[in-house]
C-alpha positions, 0 to 999 in steps of 0.5 A: 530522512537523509541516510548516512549509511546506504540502504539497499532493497535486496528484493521479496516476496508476496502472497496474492492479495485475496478476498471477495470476488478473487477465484482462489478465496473460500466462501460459501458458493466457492466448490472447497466451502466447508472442506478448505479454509482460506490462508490465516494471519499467520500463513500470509506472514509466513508465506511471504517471509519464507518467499522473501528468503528464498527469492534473494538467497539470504540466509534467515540465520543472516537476519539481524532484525526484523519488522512486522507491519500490521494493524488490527491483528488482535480484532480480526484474527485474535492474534496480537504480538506479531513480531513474535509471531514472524519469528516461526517463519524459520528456525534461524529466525528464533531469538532475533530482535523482532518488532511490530509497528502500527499505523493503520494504513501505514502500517508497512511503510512504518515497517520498513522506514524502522527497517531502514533506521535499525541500518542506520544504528549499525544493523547490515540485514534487516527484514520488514513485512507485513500481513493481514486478514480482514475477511474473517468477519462481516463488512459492516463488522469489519468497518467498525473495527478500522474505523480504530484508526479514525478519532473514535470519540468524535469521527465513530459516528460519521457512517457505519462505514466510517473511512469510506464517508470520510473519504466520501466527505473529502470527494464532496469537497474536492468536487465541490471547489474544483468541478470535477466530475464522477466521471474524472474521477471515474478514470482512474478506477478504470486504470486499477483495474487495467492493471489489475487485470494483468497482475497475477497477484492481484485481488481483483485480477479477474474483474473488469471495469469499463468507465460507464460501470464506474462513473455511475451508481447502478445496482450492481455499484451502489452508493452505499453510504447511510449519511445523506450528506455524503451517500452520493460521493461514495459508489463501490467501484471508488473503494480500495479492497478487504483483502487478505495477504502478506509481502516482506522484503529485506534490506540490507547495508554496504557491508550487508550485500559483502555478506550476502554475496550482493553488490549494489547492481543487484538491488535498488537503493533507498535515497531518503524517507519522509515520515509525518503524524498529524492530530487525529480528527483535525482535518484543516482542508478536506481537498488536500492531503497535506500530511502526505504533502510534509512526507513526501517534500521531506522524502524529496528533498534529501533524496535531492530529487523533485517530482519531475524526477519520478518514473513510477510510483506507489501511492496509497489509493484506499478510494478513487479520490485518494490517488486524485489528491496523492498526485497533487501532495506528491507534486505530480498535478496542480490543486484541482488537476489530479484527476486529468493525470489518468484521464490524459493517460499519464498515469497508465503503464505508459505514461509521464508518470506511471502510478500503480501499475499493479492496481494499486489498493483498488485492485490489487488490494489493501490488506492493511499491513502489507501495503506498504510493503508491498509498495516498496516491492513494487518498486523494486520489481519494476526497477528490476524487469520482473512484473511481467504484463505490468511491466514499464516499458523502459525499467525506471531509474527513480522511484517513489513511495507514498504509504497513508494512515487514517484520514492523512494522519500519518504518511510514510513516502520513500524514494529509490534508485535503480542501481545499474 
C-alpha cells in the first residue's frame, strides 16, 4: 500500500519471550514452582504497552487508537475481547478506540498495517501490540488449539501436530525437487540460535545448537511427527518456540511527532506495506510461499525499492524451512537457492542480508500475536543502534518485514527507512 501520509515507528517496548528451556519460566523442577506464577496474557500486553510509553515518552492520554494482535486468546488463557483488555494498561487509555485483530501467525503484523491505515484516515498517534501465552497447557494440547488456523475440516487430520506436518510436507517437497539436504537447512538453525544466544530478550538465549546437533535426528531432536510420510521432514531443532510475550510499539504522523515533541530523525519511516489472503487448505505449490510472495512485491513495489535495497530483515521462521522459502518469496535467493544464503553466511549479523538477527521464531520465539510486532520493533532497534551484541555493524537504511499466517495463507510484509 502506498501511504499518502507518512508514518513513523516512534520506538517500543517488549517483554522477553519465555517458555520451555527459558531460565526465567515456571514449571515444576523450576526452585519458585508452587510459590510464583509465570506472566499471564494480561501482564505480557500490559507490561509491553506500559514499556512502550515509557521508552518514547509518549503520553498514553496522546493515543488516539489502538491495536491488539493476538490469536488464540480465548483457548489459552479464556481471555477474548483484547482491545478492551489493553485499555487497563493505563488510565488515560480508558475510553480510547481500541481493537483486536486476528490472523494466526500474522496476527501483529495485521495490527500494526491497522496502525498504519487508522493514520492514513486522520489519526497522528496510534498504538499497536500484541501478546500471547501458549504454555498454560500441554503441547499436544496446545497444537490442537493452532491447528485453528489451518482448514480444520480437511487439514485437522494431517498429525496431531498439525502445523509442524505441514510444514513437514513442504520440507518434503522442497527437498525432494531441488536436493537440498537437513544438513542445509540445518544452517540456518544453527544461525537462530547464534543470535539467540546474544539476545537478552530471547527465548532460547541460553541454548546452544551446533550444526551436527541439528542436521540430525537423535534422542535429544527427535523427529516427532505420527504421519509416516512426513516423520522424517520435521526434527525438533526445525521448530519455532511455544513462547509466551508481549511487544508494542507506536506510530505516529508528521503532525503526531510535532505533538509529541519528535522529528523525523528520531524515528524510522514505514514506506509501504503489502498485505494478501489466500483460500485456506488450497496450497497450488508446496515449494513456494507464494502468498508471502504477493505481499512483499506489493510492499516493494510502493516502497520503490527491490530486494537489492534490504539490509536487515524479519521474516517469519515458524520452522527452518520457512526462513529456506521466506528468502526466495522476498527476493533474496532464487527457487532452490535459499538455504545456501545462511550456509555461505550472507544472512549472519554480518552479512549481504542479515536475517533475524535476534533469533528470529526459532530462538527468539513466536508467542503468536506478538511476532509481528515485534518484527517491526526489531527493525526499528537495529536502525537505531540499540540491539546490543546483536547489533549491525554498520546501523541499516532499509529495512523489510515479512509476517505469516497459517500455512502462507495470510502475509503482511512492511518496508522502512532509517530517518537520519
Amino acid at each position: 500500500m502506498k501511504l499518502r501520509r507518512k508514518v513513523y515507528v516512534v520506538g517500543g517496548d517488549l517483554t522477553t519471550f519465555i517458555g520451555k528451556h527459558h531460565p526465567d519460566f515456571i514449571w515444576k523442577k523450576h526452585p519458585d514452582f508452587g510459590t510464583k506464577d509465570n506472566p499471564t496474557l494480561e501482564g505480557h500486553l500490559s507490561t509491553a504497552i506500559q514499556g512502550a510509553l515509557e521508552k518514547t515518552g509518549v503520553d498514553a492520554a496522546q493515543i488516539d487508537r489502538g491495536y491488539v494482535g493476538n490469536f488464540a486468546g480465548e483457548l489459552f488463557s479464556n481471555q477474548g475481547h483484547l482491545g478492551a483488555m489493553a485499555t487497563r494498561a493505563a488510565e488515560a487509555l480508558a475510553g480510547k478506540p481500541f481493537a483486536r485483530l486476528e490472523g494466526a501467525c500474522a496476527s501483529g503484523g495485521l495490527a500494526v498495517t491497522s496502525a498504519i491505515d487508522a493514520i492514513q484516515a486522520g489519526c497522528d498517534v496510534v498504538l499497536a501490540a500484541g501478546a500471547e501465552v501458549q504454555t498454560t497447557v500441554s503441547a499436544r494440547d496446545g497444537a490442537g488449539f493452532l491447528a485453528r488456523a489451518a482448514h480444520w475440516e480437511t487439514e485437522r487430520e494431517l498429525d496431531e501436530f498439525t502445523f509442524p506436518a505441514m510444514f513437514a510436507r513442504r520440507a518434503k517437497h522442497y527437498q525432494d525437487k531441488f536436493d537440498v539436504s537437513e544438513e542445509d537447512i540445518a544452517h540456518v538453525v544453527v544461525k537462530a540460535y547464534g543470535n539467540g544466544n546474544k539476545n537478552p530478550y530471547a527465548h532460547m538465549r541460553t541454548v546452544k545448537v551446533d550444526l551436527e546437533h541439528a542436521s540430525k535426528a537423535s534422542d535429544s531432536n527427535p523427529q516427532f511427527l505420527r504421519n509416516e510420510d512426513f516423520k522424517d521432514y520435521l526434527k525438533v531443532t526445525d521448530c519455532s518456540q511455544v513462547s509466551d510475550g508481549g511487544a508494542a510499539v507506536i506510530l505516529a504522523s508528521e503532525e503526531g511527532l510535532k505533538k509529541l515533541g519528535k522529528t523525523p530523525a528520531d524515528c524510522v519511516e514505514v514506506l509501504s506495506y503489502g498485505m494478501s489472503a489466500s483460500p485456506l487448505g488450497d496450497v497450488k505449490d508446496f515449494t513456494e510461499l507464494s502468498n508471502t510472495k504477493i505481499a512483499a512485491t506489493e510492499a516493494y513495489e510502493d516502497a520503490g525499492i527491490n530486494p537489492e535495497d534490504v539490509q536487515v530483515c524479519e521474516v517469519h521462521d515458524c520452522f527452518a524451512i520457512t526462513e529456506v522459502m521466506m528468502t526466495e518469496a522476498l527476493g533474496f535467493a532464487e527457487p532452490g537457492k535459499g538455504a545456501e544464503l545462511a550456509k555461505a553466511g550472507e544472512t549472519a549479523i554480518d552479512g549481504k542480508h542479515p536475517i533475524n538477527t535476534g533469533g528470529g521464531l526459532i530462538a527468539f520465539g513466536h508467542p503468536v500475536g506478538a511476532t509481528g510486532v515485534k518484527q517491526v520493533l526489531e527493525i526499528y532497534r537495529q536502525m537505531k543502534g540499540q540491539c546490543g551484541d546483536y547489533q549491525i555493524p554498520t546501523p541499516p537504511k532499509v529495512g523489510f518485514t515479512a509476517n505469516m499466517g497459517g500455512d502462507d495463507r495470510t502475509a503482511v510484509c512492511m518496508a522502512f527507512r532509517n530517518v537520519e
